[in-house]
Backbone as ProteinMPNN parsed JSONL, in Angstrom:
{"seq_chain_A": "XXXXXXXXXXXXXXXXXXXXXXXXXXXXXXXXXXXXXXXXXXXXXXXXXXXXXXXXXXXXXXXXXXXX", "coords_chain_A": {"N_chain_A": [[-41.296, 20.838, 30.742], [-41.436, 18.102, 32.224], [-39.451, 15.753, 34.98], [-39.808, 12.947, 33.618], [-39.997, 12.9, 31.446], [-38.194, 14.351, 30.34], [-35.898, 12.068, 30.995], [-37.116, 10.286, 29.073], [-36.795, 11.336, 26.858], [-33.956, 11.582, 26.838], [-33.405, 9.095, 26.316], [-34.614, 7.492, 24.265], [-32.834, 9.284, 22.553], [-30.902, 8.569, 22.984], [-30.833, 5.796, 22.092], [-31.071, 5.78, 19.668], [-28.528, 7.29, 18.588], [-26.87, 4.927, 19.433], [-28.053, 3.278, 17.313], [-27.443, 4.463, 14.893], [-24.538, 4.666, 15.38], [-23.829, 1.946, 15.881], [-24.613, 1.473, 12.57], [-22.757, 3.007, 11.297], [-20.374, 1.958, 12.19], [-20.938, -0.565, 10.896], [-20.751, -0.057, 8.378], [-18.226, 1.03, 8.305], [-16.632, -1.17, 8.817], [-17.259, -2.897, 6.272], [-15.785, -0.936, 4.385], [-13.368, -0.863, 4.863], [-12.511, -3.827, 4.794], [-12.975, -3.837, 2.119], [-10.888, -2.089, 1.367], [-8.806, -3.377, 2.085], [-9.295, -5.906, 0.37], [-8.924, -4.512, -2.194], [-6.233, -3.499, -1.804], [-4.769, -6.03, -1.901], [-5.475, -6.807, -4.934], [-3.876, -5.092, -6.301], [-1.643, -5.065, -5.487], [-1.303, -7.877, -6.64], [-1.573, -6.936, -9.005], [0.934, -5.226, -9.804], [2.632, -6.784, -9.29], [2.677, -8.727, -11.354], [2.884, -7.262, -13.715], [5.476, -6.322, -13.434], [6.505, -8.899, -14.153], [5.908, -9.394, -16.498], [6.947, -6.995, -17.838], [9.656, -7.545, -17.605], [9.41, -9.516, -19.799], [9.249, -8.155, -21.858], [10.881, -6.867, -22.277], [13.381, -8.937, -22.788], [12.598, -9.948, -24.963], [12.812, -7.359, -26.875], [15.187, -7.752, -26.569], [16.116, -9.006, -27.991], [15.31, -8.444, -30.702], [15.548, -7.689, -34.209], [17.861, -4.839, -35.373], [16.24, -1.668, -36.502], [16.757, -1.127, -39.382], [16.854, -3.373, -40.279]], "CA_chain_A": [[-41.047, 19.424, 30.624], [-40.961, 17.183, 33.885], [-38.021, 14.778, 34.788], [-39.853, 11.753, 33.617], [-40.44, 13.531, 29.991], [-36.924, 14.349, 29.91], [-35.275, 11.052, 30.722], [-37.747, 9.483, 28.144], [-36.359, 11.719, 26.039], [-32.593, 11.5, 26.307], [-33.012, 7.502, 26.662], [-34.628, 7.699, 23.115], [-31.905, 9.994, 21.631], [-29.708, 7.492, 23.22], [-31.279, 4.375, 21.525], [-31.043, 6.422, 18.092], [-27.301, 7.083, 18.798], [-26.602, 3.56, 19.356], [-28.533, 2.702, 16.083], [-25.988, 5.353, 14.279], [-22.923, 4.229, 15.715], [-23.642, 0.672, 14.61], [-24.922, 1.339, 11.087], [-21.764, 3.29, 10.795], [-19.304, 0.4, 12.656], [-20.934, -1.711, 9.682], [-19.796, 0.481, 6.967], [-16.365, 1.001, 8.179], [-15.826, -3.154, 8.846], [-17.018, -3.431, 5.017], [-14.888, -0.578, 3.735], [-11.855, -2.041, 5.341], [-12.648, -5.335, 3.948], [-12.76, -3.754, 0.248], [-9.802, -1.924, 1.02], [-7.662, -4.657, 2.175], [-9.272, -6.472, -0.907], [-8.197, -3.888, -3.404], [-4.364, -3.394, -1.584], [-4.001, -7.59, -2.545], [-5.549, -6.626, -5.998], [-3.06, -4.207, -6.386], [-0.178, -5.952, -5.417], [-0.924, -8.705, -7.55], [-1.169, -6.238, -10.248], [2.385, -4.599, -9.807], [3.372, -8.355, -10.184], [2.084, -8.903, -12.998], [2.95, -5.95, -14.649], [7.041, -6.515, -13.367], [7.237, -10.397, -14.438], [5.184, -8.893, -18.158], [8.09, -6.221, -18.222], [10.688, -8.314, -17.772], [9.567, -10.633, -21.192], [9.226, -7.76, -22.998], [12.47, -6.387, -22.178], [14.268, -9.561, -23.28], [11.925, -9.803, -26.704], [13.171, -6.385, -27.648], [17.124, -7.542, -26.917], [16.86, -10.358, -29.351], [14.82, -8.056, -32.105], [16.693, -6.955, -34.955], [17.703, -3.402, -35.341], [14.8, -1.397, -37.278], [16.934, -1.029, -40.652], [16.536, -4.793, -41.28]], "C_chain_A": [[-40.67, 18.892, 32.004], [-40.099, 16.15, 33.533], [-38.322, 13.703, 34.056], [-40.098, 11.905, 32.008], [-38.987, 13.517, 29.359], [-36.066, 13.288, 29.87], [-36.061, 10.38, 29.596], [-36.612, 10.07, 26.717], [-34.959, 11.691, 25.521], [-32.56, 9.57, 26.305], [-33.924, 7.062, 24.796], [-33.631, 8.435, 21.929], [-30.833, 8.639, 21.859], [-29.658, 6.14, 22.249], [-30.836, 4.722, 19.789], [-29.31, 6.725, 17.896], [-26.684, 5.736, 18.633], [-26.826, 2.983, 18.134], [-27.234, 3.078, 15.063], [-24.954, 4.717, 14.413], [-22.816, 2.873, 15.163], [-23.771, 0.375, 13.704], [-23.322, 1.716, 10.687], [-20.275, 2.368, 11.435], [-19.6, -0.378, 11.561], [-20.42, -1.096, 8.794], [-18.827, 0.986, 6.712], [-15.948, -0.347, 7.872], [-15.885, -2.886, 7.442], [-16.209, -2.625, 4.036], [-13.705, -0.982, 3.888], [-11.753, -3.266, 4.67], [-12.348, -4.907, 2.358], [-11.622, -2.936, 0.429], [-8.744, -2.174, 1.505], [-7.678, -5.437, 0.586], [-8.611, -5.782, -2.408], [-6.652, -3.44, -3.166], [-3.724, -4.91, -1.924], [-4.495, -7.443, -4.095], [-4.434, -5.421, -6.507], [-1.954, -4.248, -6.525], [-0.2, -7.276, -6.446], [-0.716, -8.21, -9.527], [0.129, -5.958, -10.564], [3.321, -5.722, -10.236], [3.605, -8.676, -11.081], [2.734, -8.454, -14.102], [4.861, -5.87, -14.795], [7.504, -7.553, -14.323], [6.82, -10.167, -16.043], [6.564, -7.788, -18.713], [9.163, -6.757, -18.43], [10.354, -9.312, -19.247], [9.647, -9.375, -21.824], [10.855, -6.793, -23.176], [13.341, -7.496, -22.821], [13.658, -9.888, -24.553], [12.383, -8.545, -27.201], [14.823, -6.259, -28.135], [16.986, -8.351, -28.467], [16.014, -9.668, -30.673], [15.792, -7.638, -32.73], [16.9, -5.486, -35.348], [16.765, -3.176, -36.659], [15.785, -1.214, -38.516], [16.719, -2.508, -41.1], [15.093, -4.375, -41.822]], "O_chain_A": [[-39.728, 19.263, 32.704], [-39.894, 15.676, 32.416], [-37.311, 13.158, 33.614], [-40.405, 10.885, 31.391], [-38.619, 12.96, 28.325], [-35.342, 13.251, 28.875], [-35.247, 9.654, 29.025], [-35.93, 9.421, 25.924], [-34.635, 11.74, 24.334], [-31.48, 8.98, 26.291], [-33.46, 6.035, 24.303], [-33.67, 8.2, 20.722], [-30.204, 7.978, 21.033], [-28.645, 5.611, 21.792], [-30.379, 3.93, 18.964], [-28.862, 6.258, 16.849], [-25.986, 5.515, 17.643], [-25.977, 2.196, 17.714], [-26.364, 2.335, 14.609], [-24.437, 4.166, 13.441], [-22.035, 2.548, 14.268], [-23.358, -0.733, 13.36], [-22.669, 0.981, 9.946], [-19.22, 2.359, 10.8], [-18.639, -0.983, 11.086], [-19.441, -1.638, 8.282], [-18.372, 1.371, 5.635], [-15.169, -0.688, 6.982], [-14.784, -2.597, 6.971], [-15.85, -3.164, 2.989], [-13.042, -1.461, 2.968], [-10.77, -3.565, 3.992], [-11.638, -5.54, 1.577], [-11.032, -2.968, -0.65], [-7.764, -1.43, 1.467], [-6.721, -5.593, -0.172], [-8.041, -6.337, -3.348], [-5.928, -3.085, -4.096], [-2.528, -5.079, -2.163], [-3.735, -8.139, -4.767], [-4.79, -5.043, -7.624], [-1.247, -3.706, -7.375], [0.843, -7.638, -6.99], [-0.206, -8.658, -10.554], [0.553, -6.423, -11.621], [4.261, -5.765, -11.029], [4.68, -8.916, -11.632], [3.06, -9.038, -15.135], [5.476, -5.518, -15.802], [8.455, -7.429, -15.095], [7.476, -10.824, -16.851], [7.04, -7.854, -19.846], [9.749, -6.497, -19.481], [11.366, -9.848, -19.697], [10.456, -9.554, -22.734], [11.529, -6.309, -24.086], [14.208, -6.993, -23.536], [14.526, -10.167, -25.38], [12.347, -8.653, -28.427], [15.47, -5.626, -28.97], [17.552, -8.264, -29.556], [16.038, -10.338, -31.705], [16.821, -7.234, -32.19], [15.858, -4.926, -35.688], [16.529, -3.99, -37.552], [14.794, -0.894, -39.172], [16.419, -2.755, -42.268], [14.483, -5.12, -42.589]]}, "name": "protein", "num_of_chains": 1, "seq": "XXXXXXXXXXXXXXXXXXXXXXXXXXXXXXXXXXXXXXXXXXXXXXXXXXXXXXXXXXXXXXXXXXXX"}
């Protein structure tokens, strides 16, 4: 292989590298994005699920004991 074979050649691996690296830069940004989106789905769950605990905690004071 002569020099002008070989730079063709690493300046093509190179171009294919570059391709790589930015397919996979895109499908980190959009995993990040869905898992920012599912750490605020998450948190609004735990919310949810506290301010839902809390009614049912004060619906069970005011029930009447189970022999009625």
């Amino acid at each position: 292989m002569n020099l002008d074979e070989r730079v063709m050649e690493l300046e093509s691996r190179l171009a294919f590298q570059d391709d790589t690296i930015q397919a996979l830069n895109d499908v980190l940004v959009a995993q990040q994005r869905s898992l920012e989106r599912m750490q605020l789905q998450m948190a609004a769950l735990i919310k949810r699920q506290e301010e839902m605990g809390g009614q049912f905690e004060a619906f069970e004071e005011d029930a009447p004991p189970p022999h009625y």
